[in-house]
N, C-alpha and C positions, 0 to 999 in steps of 0.2 A: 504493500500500500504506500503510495504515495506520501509528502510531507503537507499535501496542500488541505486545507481547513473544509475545502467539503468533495469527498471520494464515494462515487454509485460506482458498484463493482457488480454487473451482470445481472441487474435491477431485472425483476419482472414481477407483474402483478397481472389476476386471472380474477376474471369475475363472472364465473360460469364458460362458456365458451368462449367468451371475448376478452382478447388481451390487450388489457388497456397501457404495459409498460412490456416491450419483450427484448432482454437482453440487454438493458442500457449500462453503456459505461463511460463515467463521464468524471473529470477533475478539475473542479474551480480553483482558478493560482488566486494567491496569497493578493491582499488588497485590490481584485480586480472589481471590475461593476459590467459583471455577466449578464447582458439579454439572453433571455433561455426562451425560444421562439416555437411557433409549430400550428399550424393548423386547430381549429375548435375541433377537439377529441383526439389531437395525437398523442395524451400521455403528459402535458405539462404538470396540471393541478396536481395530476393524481402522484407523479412524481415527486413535487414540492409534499405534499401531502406525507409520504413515506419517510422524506427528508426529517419531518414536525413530528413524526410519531402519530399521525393520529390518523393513520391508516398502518395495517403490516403487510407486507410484501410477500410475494408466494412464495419467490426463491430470491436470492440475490443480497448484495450487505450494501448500506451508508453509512459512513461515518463526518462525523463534525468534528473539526479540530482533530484527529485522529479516534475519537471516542466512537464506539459501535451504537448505532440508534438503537436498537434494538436490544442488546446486553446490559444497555447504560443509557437509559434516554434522559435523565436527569440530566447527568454528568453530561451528556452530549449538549445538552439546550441550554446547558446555564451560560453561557457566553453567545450565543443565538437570539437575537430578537426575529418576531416575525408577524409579519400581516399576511394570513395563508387564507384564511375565507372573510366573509362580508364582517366587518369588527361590530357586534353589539355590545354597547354598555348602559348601563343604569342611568337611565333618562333623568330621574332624580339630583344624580351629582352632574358635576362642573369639573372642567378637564383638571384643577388643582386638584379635588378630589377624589378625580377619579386617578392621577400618577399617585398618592399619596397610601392609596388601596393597592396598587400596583405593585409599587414598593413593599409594602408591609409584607403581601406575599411574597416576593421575593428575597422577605431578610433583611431588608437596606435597615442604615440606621434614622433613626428622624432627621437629622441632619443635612445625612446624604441626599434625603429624598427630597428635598424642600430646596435643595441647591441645584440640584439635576431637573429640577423641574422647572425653575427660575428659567435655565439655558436651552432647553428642550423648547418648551412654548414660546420662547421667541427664535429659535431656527426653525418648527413650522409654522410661525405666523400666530400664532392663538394669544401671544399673551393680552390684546385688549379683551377675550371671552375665557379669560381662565376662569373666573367665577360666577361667568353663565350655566344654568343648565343646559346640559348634552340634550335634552331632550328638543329644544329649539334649535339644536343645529342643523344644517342642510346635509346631503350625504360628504359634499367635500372637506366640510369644516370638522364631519369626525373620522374621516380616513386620515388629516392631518394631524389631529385625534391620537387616531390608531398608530401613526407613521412615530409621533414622540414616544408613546406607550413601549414599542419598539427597541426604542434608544434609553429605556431607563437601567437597564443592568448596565451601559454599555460595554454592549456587544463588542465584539472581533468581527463578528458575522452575519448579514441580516437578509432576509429571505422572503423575498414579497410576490404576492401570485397576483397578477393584473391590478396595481395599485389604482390605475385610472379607469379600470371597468364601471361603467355605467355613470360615469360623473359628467356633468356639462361643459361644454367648452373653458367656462373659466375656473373650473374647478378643476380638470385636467390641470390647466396649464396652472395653476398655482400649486400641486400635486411635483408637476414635472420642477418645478423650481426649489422645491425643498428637497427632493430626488438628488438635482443638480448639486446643493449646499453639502448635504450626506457628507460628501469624500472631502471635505473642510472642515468636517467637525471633530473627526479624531485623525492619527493618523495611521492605525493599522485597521481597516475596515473591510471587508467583504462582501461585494452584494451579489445577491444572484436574483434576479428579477424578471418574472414571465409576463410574457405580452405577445399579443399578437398585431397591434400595433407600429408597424415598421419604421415609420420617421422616428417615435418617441426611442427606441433602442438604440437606431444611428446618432439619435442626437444626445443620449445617456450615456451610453454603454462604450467601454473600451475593447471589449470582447463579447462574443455570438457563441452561441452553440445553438441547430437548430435539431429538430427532430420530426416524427411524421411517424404515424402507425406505432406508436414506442418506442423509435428504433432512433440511433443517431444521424447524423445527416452530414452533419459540419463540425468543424470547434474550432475556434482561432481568435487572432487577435481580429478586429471587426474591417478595418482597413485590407487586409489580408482574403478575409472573406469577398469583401467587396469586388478585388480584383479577379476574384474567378472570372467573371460578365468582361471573352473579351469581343464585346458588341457596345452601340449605341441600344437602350430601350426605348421606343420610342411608342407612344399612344396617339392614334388617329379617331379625330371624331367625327362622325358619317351624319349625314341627313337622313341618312334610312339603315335599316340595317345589315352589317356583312351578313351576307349569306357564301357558303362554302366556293360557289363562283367568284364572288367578289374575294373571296379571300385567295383562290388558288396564281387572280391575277395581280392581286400586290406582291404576292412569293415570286412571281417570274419576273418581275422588275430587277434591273442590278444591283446587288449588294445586301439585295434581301434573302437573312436566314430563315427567317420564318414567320409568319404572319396569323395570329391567331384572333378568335374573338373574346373579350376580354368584359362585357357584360353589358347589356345593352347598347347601345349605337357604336362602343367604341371594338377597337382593333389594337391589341398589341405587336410590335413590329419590331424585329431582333435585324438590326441595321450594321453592315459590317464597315469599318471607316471611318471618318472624321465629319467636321463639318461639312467638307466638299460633299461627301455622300449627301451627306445629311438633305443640300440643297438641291442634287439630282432627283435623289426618293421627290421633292416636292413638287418641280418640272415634270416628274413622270409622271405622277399621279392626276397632275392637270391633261395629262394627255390618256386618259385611260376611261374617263367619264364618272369615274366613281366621286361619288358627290362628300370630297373632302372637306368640312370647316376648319378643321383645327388641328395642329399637330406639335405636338408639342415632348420634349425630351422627360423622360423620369427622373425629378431628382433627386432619385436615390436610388444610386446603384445594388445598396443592399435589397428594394426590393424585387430586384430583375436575378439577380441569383438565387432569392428565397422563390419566388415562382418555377423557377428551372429545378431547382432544386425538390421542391413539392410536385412538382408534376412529373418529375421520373419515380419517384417513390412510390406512384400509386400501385 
């Protein structure tokens, strides 16, 4: 087993006939801030979940900080913070009291607790509602809530499953900003972080791992992954819909890899070259009749190799 603070060695988890983790093996380095990526039902949650202890695995070992989850899940979680499902707390108290409850179960001294709470609610934002009730909060004001809650043993390690699922735009993006502060607040930290979400991981994450059907896909530093895609991605938006004609004659155009459709009116298009390409594909396509508006580049390369990447693994 490796040195690095979180090691799945040949993970697999079975819930009747369906495997929902088969064979993963995967090792998070030491202070990184890992996008752990995959399709809705490839194996993330239920992954993270084995990680937490609060699911066991059919076959296979995790360990945190070298500790066996399973042998030692105490031992394993006591340096581990984690946001793994939707966080509910006692509507009653106020994020002061509710770190304060936190604490006590975890041992802290009153001191301790009353101090890490000061510095906690104000890197998520909460200290003008520390003495609100939770119960008025919206969902984003108690995931960052949840996000300090996290941080009060502080961790080595922290383990979050889709922290922005189901939040509003500016709840996202106030989510994504205290994500971002994380790796500034201590400085041996670990995150590993599921999303399916592509821009939020390229604009977080220093490394990727992705996965599909359980299985592994990728692992690298995120820049690295990137460079797989070596093509332009490019998205066309149509007046009408491709149909399998319309698609077979953007593929015979030059420099086109492959042209697919990509979910209502639009066409993703795997374009080999540089700009010059870039500017023929659009002279062509005015000469083809197909009724193009818009065309425009992906930007982001991560998620033209996550689609290449999900679509051979089917």
């Amino acid at each position: 087993m490796s040195g690095d603070p979180i090691v799945i060695e040949s993970l697999r988890k079975e819930y009747g006939s369906f495997v929902a983790v088969d064979g993963l093996s995967l090792s998070v380095r030491r202070n990184s801030f890992t996008g752990f990526l995959g399709p809705n039902g490839a194996g993330k949650s239920t992954t993270l979940k084995i990680l937490t202890n609060l699911i066991h695995a059919t076959s296979g070992s995790a360990y945190l900080n070298g500790i066996d989850v399973v042998k030692d899940p105490s031992g394993a979680l006591a340096a581990v913070g984690t946001v793994v499902e939707t966080p509910e707390f006692y509507p009653y108290l106020t994020p002061r009291e509710t770190m304060r409850y936190i604490g006590e179960i975890l041992g802290m001294r009153k001191e301790a607790i009353a101090a890490e709470t000061d510095k906690i609610l104000e890197l998520v934002r909460m200290t003008e509602w520390a003495d609100k009730k939770l119960g008025t909060f919206s969902k984003g004001m108690r995931q960052r809530v949840a996000l300090g809650q996290s941080l009060l043993n502080e961790p080595s390690v922290i383990i979050l499953d889709e922290p922005t699922s189901g939040l509003d735009p500016r709840g996202m993006a106030e989510i994504r900003e205290v994500l971002k502060n994380l790796r500034g607040y201590t400085n041996d930290l670990t995150i590993m972080m599921s999303s399916h979400i592509l821009h939020e991981v390229s604009d977080l994450c220093d490394r990727v791992a992705m996965i599909n059907h359980g299985r592994l896909l990728v692992h690298d530093d995120i820049d690295i992954v990137k460079s797989i895609a070596d093509y332009r991605a490019l998205t066309l938006r149509m007046l009408d819909e491709p149909t399998p004609q319309v698609l077979e004659r953007i593929e015979a155009l030059d420099n086109v890899v492959e042209a697919r459709r990509n979910g209502g009116n639009e066409c993703l298009v795997k374009l080999s070259g540089g700009a010059a390409e870039q500017e023929k594909l659009f002279r062509d396509l005015q000469g083809t009749g197909i009724r193009v508006f818009s065309l425009s580049e992906m930007d982001n390369s991560l998620e033209a190799v996550y689609l290449d990447l999900i679509k051979e693994s089917r």
